[in-house]
Each structure stands twice: as C-alpha cells, then as structure tokens.
C-alpha angles and dihedrals in degrees: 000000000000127000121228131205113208121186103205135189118209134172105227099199089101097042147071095232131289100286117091117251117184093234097031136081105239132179078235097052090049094049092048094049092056091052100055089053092050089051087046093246101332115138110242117186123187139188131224142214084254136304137277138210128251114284096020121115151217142229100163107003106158137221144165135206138185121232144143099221114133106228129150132254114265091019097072092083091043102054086040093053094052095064098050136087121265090260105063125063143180121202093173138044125165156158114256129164116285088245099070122103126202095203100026099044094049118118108175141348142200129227123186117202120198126208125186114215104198148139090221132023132252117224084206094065104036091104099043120047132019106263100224108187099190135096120258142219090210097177082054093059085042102055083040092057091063088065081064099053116097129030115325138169101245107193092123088059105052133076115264083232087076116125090198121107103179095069092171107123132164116223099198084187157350120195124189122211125184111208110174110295091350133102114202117184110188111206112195120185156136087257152326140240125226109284095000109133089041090048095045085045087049088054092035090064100047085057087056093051090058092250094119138017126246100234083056085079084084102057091044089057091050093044091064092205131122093210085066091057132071126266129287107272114228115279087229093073085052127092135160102240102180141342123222123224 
C-alpha cells in the first residue's frame, strides 16, 4: 500500500463545495468516484487540506489518498484526470511517506479573492470573481488591511455555523494588487476560520466605500462579534491558492 498526495485545481461554480454530501454533487464525491473506477470498483476515500463552500474555488487544494495500484510515476495524474469532469483537475500525483497527512501536516494557506470593479458586468467573469459595481478608496482598504496582520481573536470574522472554539489565527500577510479592472486581495496564514477571508473582504469594502474607517478594523476584532463586521462577500470571487507544508 502506498499513499499518494494530489494538488488539484477546480472550478466550484457546478458544485456544493468540496466536501461529499450523500444528495449533493461535490468536488470530493467526483474525485472519489474516479477513483473508485480507476480501482475497478474498489472504494477509495481521501482527505483534504481542509473543505470549501459551494461556489468557491481552488488553484492548489490538497489531498491524499492510499492505493496499490501499480502506476507509474508521472502517469497517475494523468489516468486520474481522464476520468473526471472538465472542471477538476489534478497537475500533481505523487508518492509521500504514509505518515503524511493533507489536513493534520498543514502549517499555513493562501486564499485569493477577486473582486471585478466595473460599470458593467463581464459574463466571462460572473463565476469567478465578486462584481463589485462602486467606487472605491483603495488606499483606505489598504491602510485597513494592516489592523488584520499578526495573531487575533477572530470571532467577529467567522460564521456563527462554525464548529470551532479556538478562533485565534495568525494572518502573516495580505497583500492587495490592481490589474486592470480587477481587484485581487492575497491572504497568507497559519489558518482560517470558516468564512474568514469572505467575511474580512465583506468589511474591507465597506471601508472603501467610505462606511467604516479603516482604523475601525481594531475595535471589530475586540468586540468578538459577527454582527460588528461586514457581510459575508459572494463564494464565487474565492478561491484556495496553495497549501503550506
């Protein structure tokens, strides 16, 4: 028996998030289902660096997986690949050590939120980042994104369906990049509550919008209590852009 770790990219417009659900289509359930053909029948389960919602979508999630198939290196994304929809896609398979785990070993991610500033909107981007038709003080979100940077108590940006009681993370950085009529905010740390960067975009904005200031950030985070924060940004500007090890 040999464990394998995969990085895989999917677009999450199709699906209800990555985790399987017994009525409900999931990047998980297709995976697994690939999988199982591959292994002629053979249930095959895997675990991920951790889930997303429906909508959101990925660049580098992680997973990892157990078989005794005998494949050869190199081929294994490529016979995987072939049995999946259009939509999922693995650019890496390999062989690592039985003790590493996608979910438990992890020790920091990065999620990229994009966000479209436009007067109209683009068909070709409805599904992929937030269009977001107001003007913006971008130097505002800037200076307001510095209040989020170190170790916090998050509670005020997480859901309140979180089933997580320790909601002390550590955001090492966030970076904020202007292409053209897109907004992209990079959000680097040692993890991430449920919700957390949509919820920190959702507050961000009304700073740019001139409804908060940014130096408000501070007394969000002290009040530890969702109602003080933004609302919750759309799934479909989201995605997992790479998991640390």
């Amino acid at each position: 028996m040999q464990r394998y770790k995969g990085i895989v990219s999917y677009d999450g417009t199709e699906y209800c998030g990555f985790q399987l659900q017994p009525r409900d289509r999931t990047v998980q359930g297709e995976i697994e289902k690939a999988l199982k053909k591959l292994h002629k029948g053979s249930e095959i389960k895997i675990q991920a660096s951790g889930r997303t919602d429906a909508g959101v979508h990925a660049k580098g999630q992680v997973i990892h997986f157990d078989s005794d198939l005998d494949i050869p290196a190199g081929k294994w994304e490529l016979a995987v690949n072939a049995l999946l929809p259009h939509d999922i896609v693995f650019s890496t398979i390999e062989p690592v050590n039985m003790d590493f785990h996608a979910r438990y070993n992890v020790t920091g991610k990065e999620y990229r939120y994009f966000i479209h500033l436009s007067e109209r909107r683009d068909p070709f981007k409805r599904n992929h980042a937030y269009y977001y038709p107001y003007k913006l003080d971008i130097e505002a979100i800037r200076e307001a994104t510095g209040y989020f940077i170190g170790e916090h108590d998050f509670t005020s940006f997480c859901s309140m369906k979180t089933d997580k009681e320790d909601k002390v993370r550590t955001i090492t950085s966030m970076e904020l990049v202007e292409e053209d009529d897109m907004l992209i905010f990079s959000f680097k740390g040692n993890g991430f509550l449920y919700n957390m960067v949509r919820i920190i975009i959702g507050t961000l904005l009304d700073v740019g919008r001139g409804k908060r200031k940014p130096e408000s950030i501070k007394a969000i985070l002290a009040k530890k209590d969702r109602k003080a924060a933004g609302k919750t940004a759309s799934a479909n500007g989201l995605y997992l852009w790479k998991v640390y090890y």
